[in-house]
Backbone as JSON, one array per atom type, in Angstrom:
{
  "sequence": "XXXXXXXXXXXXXXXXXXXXXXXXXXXXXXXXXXXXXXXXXXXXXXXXXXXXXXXXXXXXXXXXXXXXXXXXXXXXXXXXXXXXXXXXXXXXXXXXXXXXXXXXXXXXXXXXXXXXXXXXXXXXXXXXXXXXXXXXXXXXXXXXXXXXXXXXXXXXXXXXXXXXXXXXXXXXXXXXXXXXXXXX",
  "N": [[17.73, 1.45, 3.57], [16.55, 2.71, 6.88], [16.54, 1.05, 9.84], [14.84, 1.7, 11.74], [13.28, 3.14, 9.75], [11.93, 1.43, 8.56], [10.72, -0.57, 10.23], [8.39, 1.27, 11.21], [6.81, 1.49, 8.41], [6.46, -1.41, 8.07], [4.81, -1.63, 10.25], [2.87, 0.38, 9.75], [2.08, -0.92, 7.22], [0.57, -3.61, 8.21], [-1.3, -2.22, 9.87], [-2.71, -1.19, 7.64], [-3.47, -4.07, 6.12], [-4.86, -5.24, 8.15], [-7.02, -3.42, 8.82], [-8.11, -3.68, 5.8], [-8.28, -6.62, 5.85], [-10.85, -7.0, 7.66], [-12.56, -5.72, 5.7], [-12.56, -7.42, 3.91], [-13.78, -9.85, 4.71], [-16.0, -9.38, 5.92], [-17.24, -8.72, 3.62], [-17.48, -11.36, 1.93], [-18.6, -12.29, 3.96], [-21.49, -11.48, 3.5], [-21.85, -11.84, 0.72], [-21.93, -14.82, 0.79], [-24.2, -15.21, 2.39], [-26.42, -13.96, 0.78], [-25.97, -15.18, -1.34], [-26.68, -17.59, -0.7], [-29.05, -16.91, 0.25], [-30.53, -16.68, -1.82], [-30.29, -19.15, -3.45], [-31.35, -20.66, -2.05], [-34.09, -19.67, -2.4], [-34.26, -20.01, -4.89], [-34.56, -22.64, -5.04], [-36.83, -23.7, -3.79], [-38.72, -22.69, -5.51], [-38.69, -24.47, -7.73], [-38.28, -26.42, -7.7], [-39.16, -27.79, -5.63], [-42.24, -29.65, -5.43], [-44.77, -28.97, -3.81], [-44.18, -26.24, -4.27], [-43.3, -24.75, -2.07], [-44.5, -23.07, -0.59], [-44.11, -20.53, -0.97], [-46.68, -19.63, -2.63], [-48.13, -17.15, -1.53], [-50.72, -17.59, -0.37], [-53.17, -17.05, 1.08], [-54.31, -19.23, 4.16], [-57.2, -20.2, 3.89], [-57.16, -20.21, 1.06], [-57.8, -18.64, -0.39], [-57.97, -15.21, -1.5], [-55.39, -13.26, -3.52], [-54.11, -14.53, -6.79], [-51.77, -16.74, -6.6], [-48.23, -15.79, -7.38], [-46.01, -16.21, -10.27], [-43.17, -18.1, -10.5], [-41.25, -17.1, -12.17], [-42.1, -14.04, -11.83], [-41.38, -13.52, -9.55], [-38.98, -14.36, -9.13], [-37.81, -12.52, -11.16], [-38.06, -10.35, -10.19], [-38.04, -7.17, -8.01], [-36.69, -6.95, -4.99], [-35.15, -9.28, -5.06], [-33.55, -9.31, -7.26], [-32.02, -7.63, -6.37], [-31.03, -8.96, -4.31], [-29.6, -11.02, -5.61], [-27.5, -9.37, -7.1], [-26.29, -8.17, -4.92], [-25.19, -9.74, -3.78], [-23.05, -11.08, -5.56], [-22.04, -8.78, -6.67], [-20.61, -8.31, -3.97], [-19.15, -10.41, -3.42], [-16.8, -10.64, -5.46], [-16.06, -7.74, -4.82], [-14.88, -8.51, -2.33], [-13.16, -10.29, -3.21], [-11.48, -8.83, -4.78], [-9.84, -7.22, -3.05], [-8.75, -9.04, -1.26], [-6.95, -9.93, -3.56], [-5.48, -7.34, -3.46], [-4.24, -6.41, -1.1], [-2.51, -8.8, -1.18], [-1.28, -8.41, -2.95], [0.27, -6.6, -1.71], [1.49, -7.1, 0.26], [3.6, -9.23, -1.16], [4.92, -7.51, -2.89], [5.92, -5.98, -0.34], [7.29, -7.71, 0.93], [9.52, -8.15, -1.07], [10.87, -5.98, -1.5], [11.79, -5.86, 0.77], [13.77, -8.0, 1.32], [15.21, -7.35, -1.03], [16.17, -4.92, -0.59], [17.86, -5.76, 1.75], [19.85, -7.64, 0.6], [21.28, -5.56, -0.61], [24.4, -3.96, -1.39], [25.79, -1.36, 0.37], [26.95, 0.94, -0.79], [24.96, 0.27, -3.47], [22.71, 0.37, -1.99], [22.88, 3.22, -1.86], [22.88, 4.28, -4.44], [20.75, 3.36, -5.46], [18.73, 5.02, -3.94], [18.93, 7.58, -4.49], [18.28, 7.94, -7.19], [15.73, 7.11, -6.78], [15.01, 9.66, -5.61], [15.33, 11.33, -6.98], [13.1, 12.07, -9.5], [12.7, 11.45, -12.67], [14.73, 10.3, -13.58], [18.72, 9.87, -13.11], [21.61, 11.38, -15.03], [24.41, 9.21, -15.81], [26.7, 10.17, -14.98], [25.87, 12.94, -13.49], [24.89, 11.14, -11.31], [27.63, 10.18, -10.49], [28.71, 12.16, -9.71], [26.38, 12.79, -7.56], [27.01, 11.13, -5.68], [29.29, 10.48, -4.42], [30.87, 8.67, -5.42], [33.63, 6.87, -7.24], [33.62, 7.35, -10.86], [34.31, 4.69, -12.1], [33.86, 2.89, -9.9], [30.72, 3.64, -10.25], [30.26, 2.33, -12.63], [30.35, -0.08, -12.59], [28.57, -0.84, -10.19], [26.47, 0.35, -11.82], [26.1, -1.4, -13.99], [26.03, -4.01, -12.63], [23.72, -3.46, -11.73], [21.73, -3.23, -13.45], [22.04, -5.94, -14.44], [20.42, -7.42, -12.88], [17.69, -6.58, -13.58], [17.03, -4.32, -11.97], [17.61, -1.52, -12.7], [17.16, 0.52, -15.66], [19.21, 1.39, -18.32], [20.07, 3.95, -20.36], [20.72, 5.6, -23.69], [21.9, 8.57, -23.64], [22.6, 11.34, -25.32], [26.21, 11.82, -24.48], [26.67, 10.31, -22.33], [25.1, 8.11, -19.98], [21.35, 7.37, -19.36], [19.88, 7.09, -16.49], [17.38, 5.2, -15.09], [15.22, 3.46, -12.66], [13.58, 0.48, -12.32], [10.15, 0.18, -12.73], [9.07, -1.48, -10.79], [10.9, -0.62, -8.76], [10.6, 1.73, -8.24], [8.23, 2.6, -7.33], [7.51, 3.58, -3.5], [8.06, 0.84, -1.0]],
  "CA": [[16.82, 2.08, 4.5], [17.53, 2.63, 8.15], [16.01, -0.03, 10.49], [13.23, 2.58, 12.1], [11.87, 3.3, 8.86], [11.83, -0.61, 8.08], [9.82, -0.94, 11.1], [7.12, 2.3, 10.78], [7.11, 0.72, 7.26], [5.97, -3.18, 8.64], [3.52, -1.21, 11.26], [2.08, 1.22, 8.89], [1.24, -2.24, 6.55], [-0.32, -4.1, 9.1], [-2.71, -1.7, 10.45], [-4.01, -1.29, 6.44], [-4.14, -4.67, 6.12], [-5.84, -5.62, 9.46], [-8.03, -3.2, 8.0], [-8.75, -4.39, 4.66], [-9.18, -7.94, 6.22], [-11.95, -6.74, 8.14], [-13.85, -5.54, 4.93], [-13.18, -8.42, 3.22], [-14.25, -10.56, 5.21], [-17.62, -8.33, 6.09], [-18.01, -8.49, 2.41], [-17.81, -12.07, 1.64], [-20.05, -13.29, 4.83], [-22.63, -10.82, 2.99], [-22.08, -12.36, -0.31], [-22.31, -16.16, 0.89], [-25.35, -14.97, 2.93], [-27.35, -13.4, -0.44], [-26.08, -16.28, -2.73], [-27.13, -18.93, -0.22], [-30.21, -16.94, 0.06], [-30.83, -16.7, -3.58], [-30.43, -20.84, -4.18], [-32.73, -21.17, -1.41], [-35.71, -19.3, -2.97], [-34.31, -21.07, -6.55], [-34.69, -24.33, -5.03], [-38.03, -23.91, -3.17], [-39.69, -22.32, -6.43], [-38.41, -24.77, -9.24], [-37.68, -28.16, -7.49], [-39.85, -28.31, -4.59], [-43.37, -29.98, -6.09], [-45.67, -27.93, -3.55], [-43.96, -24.74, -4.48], [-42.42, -24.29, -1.5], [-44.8, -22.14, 0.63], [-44.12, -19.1, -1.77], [-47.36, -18.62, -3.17], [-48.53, -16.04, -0.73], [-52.17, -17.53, -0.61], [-53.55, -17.13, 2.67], [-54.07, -20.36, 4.1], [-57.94, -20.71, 3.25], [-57.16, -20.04, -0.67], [-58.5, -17.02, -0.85], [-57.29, -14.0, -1.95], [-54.97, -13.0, -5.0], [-53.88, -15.44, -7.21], [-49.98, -16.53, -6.47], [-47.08, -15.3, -8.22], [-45.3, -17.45, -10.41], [-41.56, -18.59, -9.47], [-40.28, -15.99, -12.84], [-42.39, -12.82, -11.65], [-40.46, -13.73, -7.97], [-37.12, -13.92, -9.52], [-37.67, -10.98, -11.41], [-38.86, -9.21, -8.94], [-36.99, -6.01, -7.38], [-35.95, -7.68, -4.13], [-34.64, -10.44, -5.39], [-32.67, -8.91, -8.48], [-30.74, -6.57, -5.61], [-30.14, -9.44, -3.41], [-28.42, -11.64, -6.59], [-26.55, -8.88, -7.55], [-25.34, -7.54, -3.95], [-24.11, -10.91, -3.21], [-22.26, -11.05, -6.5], [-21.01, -7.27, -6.52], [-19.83, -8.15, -2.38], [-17.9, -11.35, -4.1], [-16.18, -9.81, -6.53], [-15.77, -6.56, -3.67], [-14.08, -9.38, -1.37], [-11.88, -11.23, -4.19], [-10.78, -7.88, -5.28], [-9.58, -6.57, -1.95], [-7.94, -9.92, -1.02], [-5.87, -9.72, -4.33], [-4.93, -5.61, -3.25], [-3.76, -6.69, 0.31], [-1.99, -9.67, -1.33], [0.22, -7.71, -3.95], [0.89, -5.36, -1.56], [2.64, -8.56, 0.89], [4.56, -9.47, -1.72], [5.49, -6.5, -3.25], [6.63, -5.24, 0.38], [8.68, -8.78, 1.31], [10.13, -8.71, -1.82], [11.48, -4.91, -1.04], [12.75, -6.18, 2.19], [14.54, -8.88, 0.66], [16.12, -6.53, -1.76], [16.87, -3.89, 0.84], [18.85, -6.23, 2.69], [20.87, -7.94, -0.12], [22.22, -4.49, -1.38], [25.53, -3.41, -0.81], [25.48, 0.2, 0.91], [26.68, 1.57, -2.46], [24.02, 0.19, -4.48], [21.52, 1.15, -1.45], [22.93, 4.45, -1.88], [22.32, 4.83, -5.6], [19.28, 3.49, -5.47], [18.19, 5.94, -2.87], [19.69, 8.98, -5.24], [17.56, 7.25, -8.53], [14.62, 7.06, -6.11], [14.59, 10.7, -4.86], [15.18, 11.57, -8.18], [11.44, 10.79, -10.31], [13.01, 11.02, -13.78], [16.11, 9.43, -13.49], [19.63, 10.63, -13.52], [22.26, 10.74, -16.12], [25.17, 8.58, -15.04], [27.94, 11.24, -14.72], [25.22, 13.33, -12.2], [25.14, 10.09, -10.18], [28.59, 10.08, -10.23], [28.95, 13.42, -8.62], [26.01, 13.4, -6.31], [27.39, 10.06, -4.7], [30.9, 11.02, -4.09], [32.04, 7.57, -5.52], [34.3, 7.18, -8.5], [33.43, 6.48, -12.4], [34.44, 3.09, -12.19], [32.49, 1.99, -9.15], [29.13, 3.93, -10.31], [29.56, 1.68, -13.29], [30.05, -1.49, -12.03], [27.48, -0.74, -9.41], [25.25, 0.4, -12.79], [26.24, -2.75, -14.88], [25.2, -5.15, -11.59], [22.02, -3.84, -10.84], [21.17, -3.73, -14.6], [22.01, -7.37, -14.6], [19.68, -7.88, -12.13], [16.31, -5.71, -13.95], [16.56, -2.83, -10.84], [17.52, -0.34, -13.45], [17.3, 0.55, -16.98], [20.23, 2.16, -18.98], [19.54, 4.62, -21.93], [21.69, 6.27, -24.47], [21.69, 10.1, -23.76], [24.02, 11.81, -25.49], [27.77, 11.25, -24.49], [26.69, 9.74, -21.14], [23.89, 7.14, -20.11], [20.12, 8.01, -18.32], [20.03, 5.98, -15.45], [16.57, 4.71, -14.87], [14.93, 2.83, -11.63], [12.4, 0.08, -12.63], [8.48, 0.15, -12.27], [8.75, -2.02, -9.15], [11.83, -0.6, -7.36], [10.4, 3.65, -8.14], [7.69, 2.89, -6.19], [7.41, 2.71, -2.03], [7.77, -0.55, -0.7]],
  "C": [[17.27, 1.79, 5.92], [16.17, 1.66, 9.07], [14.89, 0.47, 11.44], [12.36, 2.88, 10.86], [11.53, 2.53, 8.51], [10.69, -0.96, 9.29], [8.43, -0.46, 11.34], [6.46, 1.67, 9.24], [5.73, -0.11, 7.76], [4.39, -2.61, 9.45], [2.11, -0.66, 10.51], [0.83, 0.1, 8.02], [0.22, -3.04, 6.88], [-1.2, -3.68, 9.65], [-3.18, -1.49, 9.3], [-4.01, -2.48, 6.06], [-4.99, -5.7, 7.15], [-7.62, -5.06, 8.76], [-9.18, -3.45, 6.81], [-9.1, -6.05, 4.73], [-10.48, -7.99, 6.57], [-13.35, -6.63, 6.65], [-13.66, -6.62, 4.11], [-13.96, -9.63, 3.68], [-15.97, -10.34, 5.32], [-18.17, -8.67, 4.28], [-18.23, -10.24, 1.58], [-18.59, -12.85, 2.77], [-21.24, -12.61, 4.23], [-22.98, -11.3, 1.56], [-22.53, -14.16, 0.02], [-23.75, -16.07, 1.4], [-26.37, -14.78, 1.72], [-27.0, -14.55, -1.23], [-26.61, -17.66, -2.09], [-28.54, -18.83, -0.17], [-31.19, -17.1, -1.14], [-31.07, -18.38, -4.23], [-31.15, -20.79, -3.37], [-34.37, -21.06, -1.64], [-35.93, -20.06, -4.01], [-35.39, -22.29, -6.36], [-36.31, -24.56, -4.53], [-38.78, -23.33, -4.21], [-39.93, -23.09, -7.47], [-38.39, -26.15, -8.43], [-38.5, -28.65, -6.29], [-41.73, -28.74, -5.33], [-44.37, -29.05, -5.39], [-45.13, -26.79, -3.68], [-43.2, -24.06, -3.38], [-43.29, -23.39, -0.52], [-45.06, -20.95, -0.01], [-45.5, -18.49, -2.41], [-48.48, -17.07, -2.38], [-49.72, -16.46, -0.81], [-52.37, -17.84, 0.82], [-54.13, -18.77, 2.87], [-55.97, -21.07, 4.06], [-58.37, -21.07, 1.58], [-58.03, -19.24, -1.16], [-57.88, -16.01, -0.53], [-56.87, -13.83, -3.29], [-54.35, -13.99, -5.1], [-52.18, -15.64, -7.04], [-49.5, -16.55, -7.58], [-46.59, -16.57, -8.66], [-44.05, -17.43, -10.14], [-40.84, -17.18, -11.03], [-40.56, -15.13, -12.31], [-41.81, -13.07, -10.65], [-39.47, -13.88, -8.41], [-36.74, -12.98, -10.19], [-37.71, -9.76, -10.79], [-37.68, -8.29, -8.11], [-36.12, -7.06, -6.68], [-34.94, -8.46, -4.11], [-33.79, -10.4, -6.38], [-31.59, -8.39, -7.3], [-30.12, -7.83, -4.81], [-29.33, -10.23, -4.28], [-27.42, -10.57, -6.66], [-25.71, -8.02, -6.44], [-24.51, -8.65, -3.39], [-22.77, -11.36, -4.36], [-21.1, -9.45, -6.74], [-19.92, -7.64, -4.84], [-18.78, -9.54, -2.79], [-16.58, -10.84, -4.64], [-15.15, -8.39, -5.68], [-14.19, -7.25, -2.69], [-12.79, -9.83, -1.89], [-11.12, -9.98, -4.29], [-9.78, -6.93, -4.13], [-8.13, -7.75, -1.41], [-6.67, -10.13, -2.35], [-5.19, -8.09, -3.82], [-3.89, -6.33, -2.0], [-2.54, -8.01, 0.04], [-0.67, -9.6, -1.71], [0.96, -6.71, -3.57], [1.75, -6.15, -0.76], [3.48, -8.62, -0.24], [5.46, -8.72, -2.15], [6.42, -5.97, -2.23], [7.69, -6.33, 1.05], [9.52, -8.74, 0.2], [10.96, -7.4, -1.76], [12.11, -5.23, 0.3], [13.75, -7.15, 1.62], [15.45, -8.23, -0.21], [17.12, -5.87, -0.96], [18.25, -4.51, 1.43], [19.65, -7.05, 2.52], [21.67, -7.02, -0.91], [23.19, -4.17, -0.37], [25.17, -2.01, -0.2], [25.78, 1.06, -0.23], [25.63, 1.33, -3.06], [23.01, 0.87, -3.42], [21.52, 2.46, -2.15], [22.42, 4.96, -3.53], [21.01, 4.75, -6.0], [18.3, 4.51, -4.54], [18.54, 7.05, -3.57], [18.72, 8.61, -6.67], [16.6, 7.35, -7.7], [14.17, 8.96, -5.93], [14.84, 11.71, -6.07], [13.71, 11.48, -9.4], [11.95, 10.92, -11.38], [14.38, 10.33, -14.37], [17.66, 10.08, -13.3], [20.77, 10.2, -13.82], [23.46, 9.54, -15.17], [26.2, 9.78, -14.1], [26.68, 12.64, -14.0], [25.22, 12.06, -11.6], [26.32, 10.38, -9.89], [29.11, 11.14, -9.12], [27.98, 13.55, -7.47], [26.78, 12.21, -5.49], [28.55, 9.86, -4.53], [31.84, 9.9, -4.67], [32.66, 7.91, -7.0], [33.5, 6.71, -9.75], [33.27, 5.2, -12.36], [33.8, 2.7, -11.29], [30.98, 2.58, -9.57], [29.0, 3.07, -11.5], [29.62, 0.63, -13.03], [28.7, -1.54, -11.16], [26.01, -0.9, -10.91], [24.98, -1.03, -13.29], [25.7, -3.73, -13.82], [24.07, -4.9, -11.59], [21.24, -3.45, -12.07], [20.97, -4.98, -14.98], [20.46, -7.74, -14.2], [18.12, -6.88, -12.22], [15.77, -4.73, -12.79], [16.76, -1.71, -11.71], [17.62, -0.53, -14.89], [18.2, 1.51, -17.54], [19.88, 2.88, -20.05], [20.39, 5.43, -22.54], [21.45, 7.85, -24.04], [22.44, 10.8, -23.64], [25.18, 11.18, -25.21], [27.66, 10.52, -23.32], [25.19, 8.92, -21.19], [22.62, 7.77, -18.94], [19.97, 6.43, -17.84], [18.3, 5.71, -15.16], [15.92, 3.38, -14.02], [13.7, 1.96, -12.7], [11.26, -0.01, -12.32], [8.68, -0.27, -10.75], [9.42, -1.42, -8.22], [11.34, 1.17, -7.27], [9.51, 3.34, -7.11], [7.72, 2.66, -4.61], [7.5, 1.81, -1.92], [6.57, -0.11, 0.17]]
}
């Protein structure tokens, strides 16, 4: 790859995950918030001896009789806020793994990038722009090099699990692997 699209690349990355920091973040101060609120009602319904304040009885003891601490944990409100602080967990973790595998995935394409020879770039860039692969002997011809270097080139970067080889017919189907077909 040429050293402007390596850079649009890096830029492009960083403004989606600037982005996706933002919501994870947004989404686990909303989950610590609901699960801290959630032990706080726990604790003041089940462990506090006066109850905690919760029974809604006006403060001469008259009126309706207070709720007990299950009908208040069953209770609408209090079901949505357990389970929005648990869905915004889960929201957060799941975002911070996306943004994670996409770092690695895209250092570990730079790192590649810039231990290939310009031949192998080149075939891999001809196998790339290709989506089902192509045989050997079409490689050979679109990339002007000879027989013998497209297979050495093949045989190295088979070594090294960037491509997969396949019998077809009198010549071999050249095949890019899962990680290297897609974008960095």
């Amino acid at each position: 790859m040429k050293p402007v699209e390596t850079g649009n690349e890096v830029k492009r990355l960083m403004s989606t995950a600037k982005r996706h920091s933002y919501v994870m973040v947004l989404a686990f101060l909303y989950a610590g918030f609901s699960l801290v609120l959630t032990l706080l009602v726990v604790y003041h319904l089940f462990w506090r001896p006066e109850g905690g304040g919760f029974g809604f009885l006006p403060p001469g003891g008259r009126g309706h009789s207070p709720l007990s601490p299950w009908a208040l944990i069953t209770s609408a409100p209090f079901v949505v806020l357990l389970a929005g602080g648990l869905i915004s967990l889960f929201a957060g973790y799941s975002i911070w793994q996306l943004t994670r595998k996409k770092e690695v995935h895209a250092a570990r394409h730079g790192v590649m990038n810039a231990l290939l020879l310009p031949n192998e770039a080149r075939l891999i860039g001809l196998l790339k722009a290709s989506e089902n692969g192509l045989t050997q002997s079409r490689l050979v011809v679109e990339s002007g090099l000879s027989k013998v270097q497209v297979h050495r080139i093949v045989k190295k970067l088979e070594s090294q699990d960037i491509l997969s080889k396949h019998k077809y017919g009198l010549t071999n189907k050249l095949v890019l692997a899962k990680d290297y077909a897609e974008p960095a």
